[in-house]
PQR file with spaces between the fields and no chain letter, atoms N, CA, C, O and H, PARSE charges and radii, in Angstrom:
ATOM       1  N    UNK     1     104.977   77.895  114.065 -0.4000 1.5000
ATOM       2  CA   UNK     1     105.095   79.323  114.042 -0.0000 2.0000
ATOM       3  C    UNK     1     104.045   79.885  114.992  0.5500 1.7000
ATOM       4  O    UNK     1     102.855   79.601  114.856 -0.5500 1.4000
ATOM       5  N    UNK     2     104.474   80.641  115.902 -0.4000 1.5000
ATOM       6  CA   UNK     2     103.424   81.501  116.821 -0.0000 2.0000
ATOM       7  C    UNK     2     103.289   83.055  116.312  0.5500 1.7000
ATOM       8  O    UNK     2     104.245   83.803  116.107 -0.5500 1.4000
ATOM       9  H    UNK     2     105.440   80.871  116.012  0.4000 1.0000
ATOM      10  N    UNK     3     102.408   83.263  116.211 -0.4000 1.5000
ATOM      11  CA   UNK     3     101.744   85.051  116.100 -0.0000 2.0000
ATOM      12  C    UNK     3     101.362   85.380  116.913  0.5500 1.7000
ATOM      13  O    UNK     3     100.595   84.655  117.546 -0.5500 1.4000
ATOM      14  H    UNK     3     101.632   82.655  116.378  0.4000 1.0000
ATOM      15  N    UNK     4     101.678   86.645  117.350 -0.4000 1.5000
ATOM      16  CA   UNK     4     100.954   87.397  118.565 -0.0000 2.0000
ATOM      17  C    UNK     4     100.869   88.827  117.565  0.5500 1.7000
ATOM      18  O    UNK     4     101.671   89.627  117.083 -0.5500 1.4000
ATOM      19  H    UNK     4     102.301   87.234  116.835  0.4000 1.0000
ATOM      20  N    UNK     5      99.675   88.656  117.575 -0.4000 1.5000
ATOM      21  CA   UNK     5      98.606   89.787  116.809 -0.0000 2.0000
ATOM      22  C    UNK     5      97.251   89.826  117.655  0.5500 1.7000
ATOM      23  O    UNK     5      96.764   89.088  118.512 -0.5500 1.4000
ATOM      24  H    UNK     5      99.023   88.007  117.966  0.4000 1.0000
ATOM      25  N    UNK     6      96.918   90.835  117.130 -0.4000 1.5000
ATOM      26  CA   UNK     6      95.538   91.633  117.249 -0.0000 2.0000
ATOM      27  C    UNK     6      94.519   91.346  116.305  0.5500 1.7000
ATOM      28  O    UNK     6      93.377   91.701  116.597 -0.5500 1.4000
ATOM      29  H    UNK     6      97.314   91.434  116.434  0.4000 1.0000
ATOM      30  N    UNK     7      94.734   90.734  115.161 -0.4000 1.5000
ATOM      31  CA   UNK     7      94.254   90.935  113.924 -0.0000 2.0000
ATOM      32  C    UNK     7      93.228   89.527  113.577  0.5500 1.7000
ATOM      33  O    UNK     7      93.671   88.440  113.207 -0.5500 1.4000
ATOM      34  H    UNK     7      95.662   90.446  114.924  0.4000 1.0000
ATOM      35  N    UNK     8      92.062   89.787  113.752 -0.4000 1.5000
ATOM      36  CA   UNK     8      91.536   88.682  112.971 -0.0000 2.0000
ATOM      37  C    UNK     8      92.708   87.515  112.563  0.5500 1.7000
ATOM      38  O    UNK     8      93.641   87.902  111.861 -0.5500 1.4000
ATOM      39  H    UNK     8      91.702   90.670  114.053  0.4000 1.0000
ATOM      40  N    UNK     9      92.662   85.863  113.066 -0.4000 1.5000
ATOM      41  CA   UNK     9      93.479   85.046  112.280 -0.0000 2.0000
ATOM      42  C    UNK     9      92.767   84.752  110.846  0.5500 1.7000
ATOM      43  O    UNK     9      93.385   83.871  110.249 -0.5500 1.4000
ATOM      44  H    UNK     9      91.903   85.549  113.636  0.4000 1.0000
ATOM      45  N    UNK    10      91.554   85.280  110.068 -0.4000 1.5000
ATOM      46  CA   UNK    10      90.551   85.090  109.181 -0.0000 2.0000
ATOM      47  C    UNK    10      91.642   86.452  108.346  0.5500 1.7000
ATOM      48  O    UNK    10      92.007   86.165  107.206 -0.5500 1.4000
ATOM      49  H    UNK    10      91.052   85.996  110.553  0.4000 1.0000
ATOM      50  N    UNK    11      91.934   87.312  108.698 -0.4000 1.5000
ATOM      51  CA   UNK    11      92.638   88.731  107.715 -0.0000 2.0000
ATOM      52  C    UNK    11      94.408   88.265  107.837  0.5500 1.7000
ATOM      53  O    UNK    11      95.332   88.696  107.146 -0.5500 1.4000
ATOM      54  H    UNK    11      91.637   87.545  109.625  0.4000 1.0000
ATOM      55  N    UNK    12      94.446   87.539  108.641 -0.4000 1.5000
ATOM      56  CA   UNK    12      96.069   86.962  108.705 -0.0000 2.0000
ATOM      57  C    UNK    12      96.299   85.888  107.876  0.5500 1.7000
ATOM      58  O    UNK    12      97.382   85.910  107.292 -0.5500 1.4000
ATOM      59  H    UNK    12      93.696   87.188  109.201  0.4000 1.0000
ATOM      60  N    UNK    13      95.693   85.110  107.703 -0.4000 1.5000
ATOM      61  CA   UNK    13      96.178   83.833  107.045 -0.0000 2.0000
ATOM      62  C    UNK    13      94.412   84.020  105.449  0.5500 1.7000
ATOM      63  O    UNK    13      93.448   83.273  105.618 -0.5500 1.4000
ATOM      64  H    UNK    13      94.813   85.092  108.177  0.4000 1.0000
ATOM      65  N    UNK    14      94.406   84.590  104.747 -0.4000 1.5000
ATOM      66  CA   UNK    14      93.417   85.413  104.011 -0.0000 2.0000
ATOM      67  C    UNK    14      94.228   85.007  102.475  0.5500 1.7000
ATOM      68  O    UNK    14      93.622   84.436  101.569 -0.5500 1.4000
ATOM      69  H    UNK    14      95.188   85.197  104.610  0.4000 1.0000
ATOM      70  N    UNK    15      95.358   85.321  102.400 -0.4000 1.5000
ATOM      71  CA   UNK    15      96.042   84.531  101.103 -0.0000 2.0000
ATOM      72  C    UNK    15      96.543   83.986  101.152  0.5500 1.7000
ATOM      73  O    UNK    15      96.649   83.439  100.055 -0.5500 1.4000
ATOM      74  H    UNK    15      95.851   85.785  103.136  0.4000 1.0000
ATOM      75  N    UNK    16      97.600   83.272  102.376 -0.4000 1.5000
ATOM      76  CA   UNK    16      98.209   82.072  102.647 -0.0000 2.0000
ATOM      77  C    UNK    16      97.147   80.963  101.840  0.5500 1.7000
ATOM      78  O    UNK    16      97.736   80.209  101.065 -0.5500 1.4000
ATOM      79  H    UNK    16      97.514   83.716  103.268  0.4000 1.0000
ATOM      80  N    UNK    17      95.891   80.811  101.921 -0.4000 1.5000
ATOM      81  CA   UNK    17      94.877   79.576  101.542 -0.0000 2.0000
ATOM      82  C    UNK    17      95.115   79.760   99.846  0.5500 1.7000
ATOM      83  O    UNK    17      94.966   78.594   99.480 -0.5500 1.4000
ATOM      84  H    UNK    17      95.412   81.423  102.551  0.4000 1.0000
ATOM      85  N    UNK    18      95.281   80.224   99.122 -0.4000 1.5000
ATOM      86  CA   UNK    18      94.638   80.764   98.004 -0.0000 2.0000
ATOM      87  C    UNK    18      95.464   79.967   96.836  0.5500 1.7000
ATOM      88  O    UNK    18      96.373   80.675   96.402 -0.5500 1.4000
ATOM      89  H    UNK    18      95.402   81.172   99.419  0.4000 1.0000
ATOM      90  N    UNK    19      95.383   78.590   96.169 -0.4000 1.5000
ATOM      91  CA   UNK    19      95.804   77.717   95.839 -0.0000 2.0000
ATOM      92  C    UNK    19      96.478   78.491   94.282  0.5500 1.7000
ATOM      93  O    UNK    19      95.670   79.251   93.748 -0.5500 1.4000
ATOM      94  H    UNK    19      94.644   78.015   96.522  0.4000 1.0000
ATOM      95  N    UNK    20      97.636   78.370   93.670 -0.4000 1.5000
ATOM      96  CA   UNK    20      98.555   78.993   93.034 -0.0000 2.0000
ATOM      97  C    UNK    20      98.518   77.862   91.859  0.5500 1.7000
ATOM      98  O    UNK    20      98.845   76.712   92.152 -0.5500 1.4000
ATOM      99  H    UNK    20      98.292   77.753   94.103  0.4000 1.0000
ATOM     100  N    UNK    21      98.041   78.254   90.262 -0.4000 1.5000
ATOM     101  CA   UNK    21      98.193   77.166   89.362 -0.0000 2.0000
ATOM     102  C    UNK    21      99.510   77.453   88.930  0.5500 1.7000
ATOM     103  O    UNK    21     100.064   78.492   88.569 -0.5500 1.4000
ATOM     104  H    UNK    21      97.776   79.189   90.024  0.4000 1.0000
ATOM     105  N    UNK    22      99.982   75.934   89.094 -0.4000 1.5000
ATOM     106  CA   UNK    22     101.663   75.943   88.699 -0.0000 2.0000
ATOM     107  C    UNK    22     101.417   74.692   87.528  0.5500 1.7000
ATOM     108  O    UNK    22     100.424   73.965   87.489 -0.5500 1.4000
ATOM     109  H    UNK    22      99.532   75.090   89.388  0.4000 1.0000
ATOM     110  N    UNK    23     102.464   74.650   86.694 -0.4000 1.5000
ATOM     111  CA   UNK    23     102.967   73.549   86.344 -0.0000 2.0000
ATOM     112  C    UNK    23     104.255   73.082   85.924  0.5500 1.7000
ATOM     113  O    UNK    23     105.127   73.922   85.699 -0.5500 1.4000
ATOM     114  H    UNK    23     103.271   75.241   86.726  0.4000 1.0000
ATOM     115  N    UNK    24     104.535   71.682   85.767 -0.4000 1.5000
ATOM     116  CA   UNK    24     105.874   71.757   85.286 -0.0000 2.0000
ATOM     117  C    UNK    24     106.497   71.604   83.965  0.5500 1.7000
ATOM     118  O    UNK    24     106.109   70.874   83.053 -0.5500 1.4000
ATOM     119  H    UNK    24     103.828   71.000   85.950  0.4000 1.0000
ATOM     120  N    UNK    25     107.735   72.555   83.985 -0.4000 1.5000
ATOM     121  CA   UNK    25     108.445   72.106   82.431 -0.0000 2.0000
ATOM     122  C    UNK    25     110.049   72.028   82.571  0.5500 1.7000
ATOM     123  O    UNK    25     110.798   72.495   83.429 -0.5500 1.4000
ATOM     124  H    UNK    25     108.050   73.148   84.726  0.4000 1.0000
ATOM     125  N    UNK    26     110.236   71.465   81.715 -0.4000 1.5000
ATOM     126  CA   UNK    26     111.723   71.235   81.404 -0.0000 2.0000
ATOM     127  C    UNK    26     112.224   72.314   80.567  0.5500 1.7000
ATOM     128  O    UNK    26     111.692   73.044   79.730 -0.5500 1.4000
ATOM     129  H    UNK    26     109.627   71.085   81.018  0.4000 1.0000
ATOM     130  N    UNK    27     113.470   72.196   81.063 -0.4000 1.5000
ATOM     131  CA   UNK    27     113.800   73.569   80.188 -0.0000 2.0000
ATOM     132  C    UNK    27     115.053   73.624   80.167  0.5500 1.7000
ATOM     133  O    UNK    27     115.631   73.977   81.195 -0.5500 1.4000
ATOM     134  H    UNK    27     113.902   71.604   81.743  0.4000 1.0000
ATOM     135  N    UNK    28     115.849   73.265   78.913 -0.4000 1.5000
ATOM     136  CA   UNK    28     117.521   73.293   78.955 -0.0000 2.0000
ATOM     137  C    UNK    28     117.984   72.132   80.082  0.5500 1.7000
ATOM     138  O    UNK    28     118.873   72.362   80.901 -0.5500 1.4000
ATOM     139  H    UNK    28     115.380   72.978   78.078  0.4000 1.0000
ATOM     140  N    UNK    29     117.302   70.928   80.018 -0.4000 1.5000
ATOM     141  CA   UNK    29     117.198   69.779   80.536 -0.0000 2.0000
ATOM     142  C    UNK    29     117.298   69.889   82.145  0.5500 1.7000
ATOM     143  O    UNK    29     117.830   69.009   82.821 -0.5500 1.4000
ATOM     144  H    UNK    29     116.579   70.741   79.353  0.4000 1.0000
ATOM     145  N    UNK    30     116.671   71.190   82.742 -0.4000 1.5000
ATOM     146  CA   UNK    30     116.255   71.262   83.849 -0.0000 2.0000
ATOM     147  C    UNK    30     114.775   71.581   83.884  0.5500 1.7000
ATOM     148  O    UNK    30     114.145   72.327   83.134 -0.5500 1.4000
ATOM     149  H    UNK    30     116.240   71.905   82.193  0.4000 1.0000
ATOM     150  N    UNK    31     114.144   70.513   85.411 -0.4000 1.5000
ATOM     151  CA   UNK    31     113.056   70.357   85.439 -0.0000 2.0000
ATOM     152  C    UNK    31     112.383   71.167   86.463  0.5500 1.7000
ATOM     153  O    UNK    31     112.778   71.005   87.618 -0.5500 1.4000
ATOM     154  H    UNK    31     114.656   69.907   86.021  0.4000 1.0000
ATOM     155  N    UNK    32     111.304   72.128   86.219 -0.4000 1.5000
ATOM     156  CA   UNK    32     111.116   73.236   87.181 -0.0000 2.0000
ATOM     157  C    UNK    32     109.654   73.185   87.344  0.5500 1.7000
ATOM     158  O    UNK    32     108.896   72.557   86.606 -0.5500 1.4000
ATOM     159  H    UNK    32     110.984   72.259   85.281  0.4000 1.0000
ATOM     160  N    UNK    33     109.319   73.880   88.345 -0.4000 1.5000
ATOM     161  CA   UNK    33     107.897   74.300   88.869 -0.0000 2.0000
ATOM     162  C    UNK    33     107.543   75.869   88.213  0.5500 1.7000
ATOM     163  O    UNK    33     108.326   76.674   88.718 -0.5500 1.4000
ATOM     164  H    UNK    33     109.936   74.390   88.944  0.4000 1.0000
ATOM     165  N    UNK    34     106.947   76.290   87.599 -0.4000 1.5000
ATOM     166  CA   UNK    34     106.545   77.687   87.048 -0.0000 2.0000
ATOM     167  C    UNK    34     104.726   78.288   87.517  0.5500 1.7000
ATOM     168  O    UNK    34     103.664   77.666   87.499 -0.5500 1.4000
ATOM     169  H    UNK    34     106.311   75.636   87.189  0.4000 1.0000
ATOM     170  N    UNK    35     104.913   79.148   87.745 -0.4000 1.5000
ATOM     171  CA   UNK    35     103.790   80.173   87.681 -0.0000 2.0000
ATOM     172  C    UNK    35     103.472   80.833   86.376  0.5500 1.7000
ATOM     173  O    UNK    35     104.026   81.925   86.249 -0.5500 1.4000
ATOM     174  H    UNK    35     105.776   79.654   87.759  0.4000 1.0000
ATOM     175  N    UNK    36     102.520   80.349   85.105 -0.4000 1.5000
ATOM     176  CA   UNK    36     102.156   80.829   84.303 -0.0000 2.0000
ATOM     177  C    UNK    36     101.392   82.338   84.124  0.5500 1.7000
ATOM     178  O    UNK    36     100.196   82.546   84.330 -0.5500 1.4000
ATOM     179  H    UNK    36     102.070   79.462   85.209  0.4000 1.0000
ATOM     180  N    UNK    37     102.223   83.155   83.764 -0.4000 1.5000
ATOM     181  CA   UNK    37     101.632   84.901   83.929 -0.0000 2.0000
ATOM     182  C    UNK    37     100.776   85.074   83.193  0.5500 1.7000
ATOM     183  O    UNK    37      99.612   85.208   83.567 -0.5500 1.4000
ATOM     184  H    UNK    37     103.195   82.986   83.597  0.4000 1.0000
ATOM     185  N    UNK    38     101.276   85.126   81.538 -0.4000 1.5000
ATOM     186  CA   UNK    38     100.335   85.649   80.523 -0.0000 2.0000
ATOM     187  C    UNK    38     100.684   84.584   79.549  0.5500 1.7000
ATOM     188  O    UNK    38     100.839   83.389   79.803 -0.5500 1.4000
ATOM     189  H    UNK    38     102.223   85.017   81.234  0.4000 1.0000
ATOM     190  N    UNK    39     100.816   85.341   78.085 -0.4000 1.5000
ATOM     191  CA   UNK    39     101.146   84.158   76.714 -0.0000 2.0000
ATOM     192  C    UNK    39     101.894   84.517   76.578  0.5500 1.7000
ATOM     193  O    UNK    39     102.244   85.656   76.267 -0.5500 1.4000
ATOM     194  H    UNK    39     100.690   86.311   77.878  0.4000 1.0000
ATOM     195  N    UNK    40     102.641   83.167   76.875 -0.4000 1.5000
ATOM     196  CA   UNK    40     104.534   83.083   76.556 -0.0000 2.0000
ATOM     197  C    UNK    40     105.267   82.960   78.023  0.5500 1.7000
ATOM     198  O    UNK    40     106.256   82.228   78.002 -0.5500 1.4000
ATOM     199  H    UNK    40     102.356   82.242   77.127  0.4000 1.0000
ATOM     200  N    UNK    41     104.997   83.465   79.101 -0.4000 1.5000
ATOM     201  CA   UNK    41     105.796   84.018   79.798 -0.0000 2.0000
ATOM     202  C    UNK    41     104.947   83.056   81.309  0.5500 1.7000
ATOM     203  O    UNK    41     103.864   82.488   81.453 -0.5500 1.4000
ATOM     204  H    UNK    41     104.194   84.060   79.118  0.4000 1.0000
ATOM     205  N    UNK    42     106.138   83.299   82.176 -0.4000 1.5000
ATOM     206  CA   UNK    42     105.866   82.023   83.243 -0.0000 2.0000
ATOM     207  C    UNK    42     106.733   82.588   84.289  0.5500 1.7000
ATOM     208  O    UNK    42     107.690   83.239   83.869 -0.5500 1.4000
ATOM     209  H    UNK    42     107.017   83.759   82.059  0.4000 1.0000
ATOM     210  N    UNK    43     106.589   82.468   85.674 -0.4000 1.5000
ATOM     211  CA   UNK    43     107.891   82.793   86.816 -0.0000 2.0000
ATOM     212  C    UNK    43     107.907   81.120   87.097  0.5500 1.7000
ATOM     213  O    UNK    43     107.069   80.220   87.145 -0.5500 1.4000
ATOM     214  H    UNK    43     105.812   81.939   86.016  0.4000 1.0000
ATOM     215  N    UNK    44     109.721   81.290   87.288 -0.4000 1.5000
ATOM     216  CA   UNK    44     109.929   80.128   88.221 -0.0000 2.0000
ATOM     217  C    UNK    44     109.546   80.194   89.541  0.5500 1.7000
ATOM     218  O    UNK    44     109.679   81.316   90.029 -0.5500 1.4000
ATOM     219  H    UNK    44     110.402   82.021   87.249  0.4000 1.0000
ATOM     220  N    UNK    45     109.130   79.380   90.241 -0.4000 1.5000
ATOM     221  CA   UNK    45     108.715   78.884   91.234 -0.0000 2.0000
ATOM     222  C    UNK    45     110.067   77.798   92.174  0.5500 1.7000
ATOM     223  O    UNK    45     110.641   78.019   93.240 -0.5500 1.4000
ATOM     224  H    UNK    45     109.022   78.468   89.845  0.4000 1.0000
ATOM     225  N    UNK    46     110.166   76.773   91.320 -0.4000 1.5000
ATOM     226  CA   UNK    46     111.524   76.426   92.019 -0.0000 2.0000
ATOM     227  C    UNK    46     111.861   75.393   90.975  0.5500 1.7000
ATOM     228  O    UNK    46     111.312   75.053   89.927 -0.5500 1.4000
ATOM     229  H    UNK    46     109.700   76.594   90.454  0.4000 1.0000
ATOM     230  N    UNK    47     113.291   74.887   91.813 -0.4000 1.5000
ATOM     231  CA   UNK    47     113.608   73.794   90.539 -0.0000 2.0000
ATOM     232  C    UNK    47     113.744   72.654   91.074  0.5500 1.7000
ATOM     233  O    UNK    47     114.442   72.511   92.078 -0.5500 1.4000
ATOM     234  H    UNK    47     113.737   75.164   92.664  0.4000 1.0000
ATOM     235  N    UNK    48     112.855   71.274   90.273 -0.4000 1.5000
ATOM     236  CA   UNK    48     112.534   69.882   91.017 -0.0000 2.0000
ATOM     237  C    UNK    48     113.531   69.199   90.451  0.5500 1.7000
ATOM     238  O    UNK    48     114.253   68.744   91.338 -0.5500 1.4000
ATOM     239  H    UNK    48     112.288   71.391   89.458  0.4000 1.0000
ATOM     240  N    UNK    49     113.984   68.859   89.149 -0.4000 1.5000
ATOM     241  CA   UNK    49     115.096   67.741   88.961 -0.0000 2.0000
ATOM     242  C    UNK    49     115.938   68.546   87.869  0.5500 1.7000
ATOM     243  O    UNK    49     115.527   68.957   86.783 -0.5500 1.4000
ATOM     244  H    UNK    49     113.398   69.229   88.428  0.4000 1.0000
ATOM     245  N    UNK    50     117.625   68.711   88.593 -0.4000 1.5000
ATOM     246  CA   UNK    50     118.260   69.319   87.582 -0.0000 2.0000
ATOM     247  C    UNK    50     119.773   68.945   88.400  0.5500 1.7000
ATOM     248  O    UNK    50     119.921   68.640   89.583 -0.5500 1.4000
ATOM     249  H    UNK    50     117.959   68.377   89.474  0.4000 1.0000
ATOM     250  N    UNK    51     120.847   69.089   87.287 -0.4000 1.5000
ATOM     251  CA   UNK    51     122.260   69.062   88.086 -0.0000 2.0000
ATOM     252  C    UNK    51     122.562   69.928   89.037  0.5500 1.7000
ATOM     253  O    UNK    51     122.090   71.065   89.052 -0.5500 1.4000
ATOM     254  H    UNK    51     120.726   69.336   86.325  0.4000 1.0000
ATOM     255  N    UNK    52     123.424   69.449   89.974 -0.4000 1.5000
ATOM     256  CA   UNK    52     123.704   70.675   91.237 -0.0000 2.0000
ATOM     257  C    UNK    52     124.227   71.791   90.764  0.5500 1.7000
ATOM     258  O    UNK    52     124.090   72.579   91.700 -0.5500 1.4000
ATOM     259  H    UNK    52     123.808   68.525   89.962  0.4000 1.0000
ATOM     260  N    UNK    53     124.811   72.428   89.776 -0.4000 1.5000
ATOM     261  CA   UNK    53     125.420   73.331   88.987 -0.0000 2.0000
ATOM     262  C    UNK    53     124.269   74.695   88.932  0.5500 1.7000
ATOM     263  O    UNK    53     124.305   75.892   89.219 -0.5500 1.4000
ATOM     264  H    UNK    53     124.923   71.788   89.015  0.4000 1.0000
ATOM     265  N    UNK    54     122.967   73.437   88.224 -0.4000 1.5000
ATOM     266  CA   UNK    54     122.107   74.417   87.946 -0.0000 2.0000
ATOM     267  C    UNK    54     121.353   75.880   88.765  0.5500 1.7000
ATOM     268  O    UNK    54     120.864   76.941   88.375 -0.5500 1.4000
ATOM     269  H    UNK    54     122.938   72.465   87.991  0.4000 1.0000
ATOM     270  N    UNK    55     121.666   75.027   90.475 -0.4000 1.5000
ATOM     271  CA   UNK    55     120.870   75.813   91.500 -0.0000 2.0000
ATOM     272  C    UNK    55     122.244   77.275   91.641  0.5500 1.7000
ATOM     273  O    UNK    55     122.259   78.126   92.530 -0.5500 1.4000
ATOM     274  H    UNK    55     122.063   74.165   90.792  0.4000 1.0000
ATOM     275  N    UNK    56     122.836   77.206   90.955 -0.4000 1.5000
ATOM     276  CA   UNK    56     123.664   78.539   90.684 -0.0000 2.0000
ATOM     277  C    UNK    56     123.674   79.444   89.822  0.5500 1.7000
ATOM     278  O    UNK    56     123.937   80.638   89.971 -0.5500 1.4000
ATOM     279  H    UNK    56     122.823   76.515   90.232  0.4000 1.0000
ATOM     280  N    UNK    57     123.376   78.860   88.869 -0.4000 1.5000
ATOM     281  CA   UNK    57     123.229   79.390   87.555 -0.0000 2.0000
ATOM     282  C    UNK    57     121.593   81.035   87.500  0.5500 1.7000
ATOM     283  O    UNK    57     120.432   80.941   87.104 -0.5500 1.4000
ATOM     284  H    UNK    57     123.163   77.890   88.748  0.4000 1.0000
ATOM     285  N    UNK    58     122.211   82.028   87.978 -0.4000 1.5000
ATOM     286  CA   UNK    58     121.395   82.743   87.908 -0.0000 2.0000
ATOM     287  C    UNK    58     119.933   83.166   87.127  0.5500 1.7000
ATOM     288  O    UNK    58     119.142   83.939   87.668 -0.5500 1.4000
ATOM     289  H    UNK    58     123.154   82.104   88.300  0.4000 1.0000
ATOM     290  N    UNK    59     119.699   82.616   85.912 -0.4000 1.5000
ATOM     291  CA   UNK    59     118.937   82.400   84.852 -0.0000 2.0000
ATOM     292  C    UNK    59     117.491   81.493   85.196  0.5500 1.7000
ATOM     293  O    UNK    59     116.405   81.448   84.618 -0.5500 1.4000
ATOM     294  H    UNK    59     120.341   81.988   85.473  0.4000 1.0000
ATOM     295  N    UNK    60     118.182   80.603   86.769 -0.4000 1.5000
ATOM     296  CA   UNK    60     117.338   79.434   87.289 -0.0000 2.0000
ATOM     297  C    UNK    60     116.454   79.925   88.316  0.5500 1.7000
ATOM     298  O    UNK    60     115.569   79.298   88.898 -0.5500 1.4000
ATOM     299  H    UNK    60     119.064   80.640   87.239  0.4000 1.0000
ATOM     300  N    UNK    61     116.788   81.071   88.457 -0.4000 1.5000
ATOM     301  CA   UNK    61     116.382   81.569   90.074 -0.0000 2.0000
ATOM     302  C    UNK    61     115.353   81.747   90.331  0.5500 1.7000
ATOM     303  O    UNK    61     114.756   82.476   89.539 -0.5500 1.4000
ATOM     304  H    UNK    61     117.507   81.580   87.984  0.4000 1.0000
ATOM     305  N    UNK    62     114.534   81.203   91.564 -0.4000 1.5000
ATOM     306  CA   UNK    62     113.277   81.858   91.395 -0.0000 2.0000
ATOM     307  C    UNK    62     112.880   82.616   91.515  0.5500 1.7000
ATOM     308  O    UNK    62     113.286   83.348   92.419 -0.5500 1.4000
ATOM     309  H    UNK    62     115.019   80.611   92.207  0.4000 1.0000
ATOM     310  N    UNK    63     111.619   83.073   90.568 -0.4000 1.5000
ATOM     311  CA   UNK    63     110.903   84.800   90.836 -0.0000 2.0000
ATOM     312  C    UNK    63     111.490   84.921   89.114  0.5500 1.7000
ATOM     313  O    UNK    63     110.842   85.600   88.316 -0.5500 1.4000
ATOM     314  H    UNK    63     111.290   82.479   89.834  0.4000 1.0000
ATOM     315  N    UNK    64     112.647   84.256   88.721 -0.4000 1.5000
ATOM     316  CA   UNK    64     112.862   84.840   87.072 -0.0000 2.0000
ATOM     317  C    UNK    64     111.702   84.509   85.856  0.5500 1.7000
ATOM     318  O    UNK    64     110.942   83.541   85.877 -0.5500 1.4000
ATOM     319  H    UNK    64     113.173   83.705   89.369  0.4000 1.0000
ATOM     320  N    UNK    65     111.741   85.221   85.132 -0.4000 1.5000
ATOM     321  CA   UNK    65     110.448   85.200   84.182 -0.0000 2.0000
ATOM     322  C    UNK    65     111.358   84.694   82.979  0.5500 1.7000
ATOM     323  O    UNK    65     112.418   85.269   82.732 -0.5500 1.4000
ATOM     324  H    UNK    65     112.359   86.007   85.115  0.4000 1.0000
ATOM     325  N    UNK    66     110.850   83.438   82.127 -0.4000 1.5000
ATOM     326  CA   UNK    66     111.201   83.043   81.001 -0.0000 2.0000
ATOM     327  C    UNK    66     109.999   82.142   80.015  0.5500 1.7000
ATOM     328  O    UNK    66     109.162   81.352   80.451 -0.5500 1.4000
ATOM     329  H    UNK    66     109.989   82.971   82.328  0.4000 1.0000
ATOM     330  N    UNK    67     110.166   82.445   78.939 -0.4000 1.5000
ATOM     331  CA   UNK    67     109.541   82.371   77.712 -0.0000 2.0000
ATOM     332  C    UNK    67     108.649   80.521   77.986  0.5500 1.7000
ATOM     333  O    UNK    67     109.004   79.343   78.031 -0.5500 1.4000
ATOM     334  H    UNK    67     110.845   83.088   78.585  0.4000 1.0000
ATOM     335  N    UNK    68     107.768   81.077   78.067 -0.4000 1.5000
ATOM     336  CA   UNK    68     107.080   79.591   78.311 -0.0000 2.0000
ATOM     337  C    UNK    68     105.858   79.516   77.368  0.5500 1.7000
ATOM     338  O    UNK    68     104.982   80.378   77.299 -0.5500 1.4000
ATOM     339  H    UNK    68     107.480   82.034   78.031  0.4000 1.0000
ATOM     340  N    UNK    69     105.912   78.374   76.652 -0.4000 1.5000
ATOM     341  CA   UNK    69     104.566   77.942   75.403 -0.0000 2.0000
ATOM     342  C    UNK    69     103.992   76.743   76.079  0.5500 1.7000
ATOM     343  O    UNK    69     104.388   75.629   75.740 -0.5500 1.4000
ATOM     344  H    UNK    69     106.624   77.674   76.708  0.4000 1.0000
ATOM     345  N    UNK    70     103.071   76.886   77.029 -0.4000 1.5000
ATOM     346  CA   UNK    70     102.022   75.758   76.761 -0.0000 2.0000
ATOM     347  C    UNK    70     101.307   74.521   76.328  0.5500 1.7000
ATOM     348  O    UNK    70     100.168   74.612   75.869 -0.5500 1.4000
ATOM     349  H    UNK    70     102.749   77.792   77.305  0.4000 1.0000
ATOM     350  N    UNK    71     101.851   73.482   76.435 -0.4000 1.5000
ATOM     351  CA   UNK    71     101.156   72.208   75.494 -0.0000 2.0000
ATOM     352  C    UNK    71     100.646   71.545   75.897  0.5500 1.7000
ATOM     353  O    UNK    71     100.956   71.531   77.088 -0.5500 1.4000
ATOM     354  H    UNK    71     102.776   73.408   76.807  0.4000 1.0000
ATOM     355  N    UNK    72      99.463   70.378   75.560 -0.4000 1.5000
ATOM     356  CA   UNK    72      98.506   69.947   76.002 -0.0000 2.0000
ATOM     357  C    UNK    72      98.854   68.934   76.188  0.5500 1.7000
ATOM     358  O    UNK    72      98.096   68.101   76.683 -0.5500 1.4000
ATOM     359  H    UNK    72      99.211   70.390   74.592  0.4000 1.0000
């Protein structure tokens, strides 16, 4: 990727670095990457092992927020 800016590359690439705690869960026997928000609740991120069906299934999508509990 080339940029042609003006802008500090230090104010351009400033949150690109900024490492994102994810983890994974299964869920309705699809296996996903999530962004944990608050308690309970999680965004998908994407989905790592699931039937081809699933990447349709609107409910899967990423950016959707669903009920996520935590376990150690």
């Amino acid at each position: 990727m080339m940029l042609h800016t003006i802008m500090p590359l230090d104010a351009v690439w400033e949150e690109g670095f900024t490492p994102v705690q994810t983890a994974e869960v299964r869920l309705q026997g699809v296996l996903m990457e999530v962004k944990p928000l608050d308690a309970g609740r999680a965004e998908i991120v994407r989905l790592l092992d699931c039937p081809l069906e699933s990447y349709l299934n609107p409910a899967f999508a990423p950016g959707q927020v669903i009920r996520y509990i935590p376990t150690l």
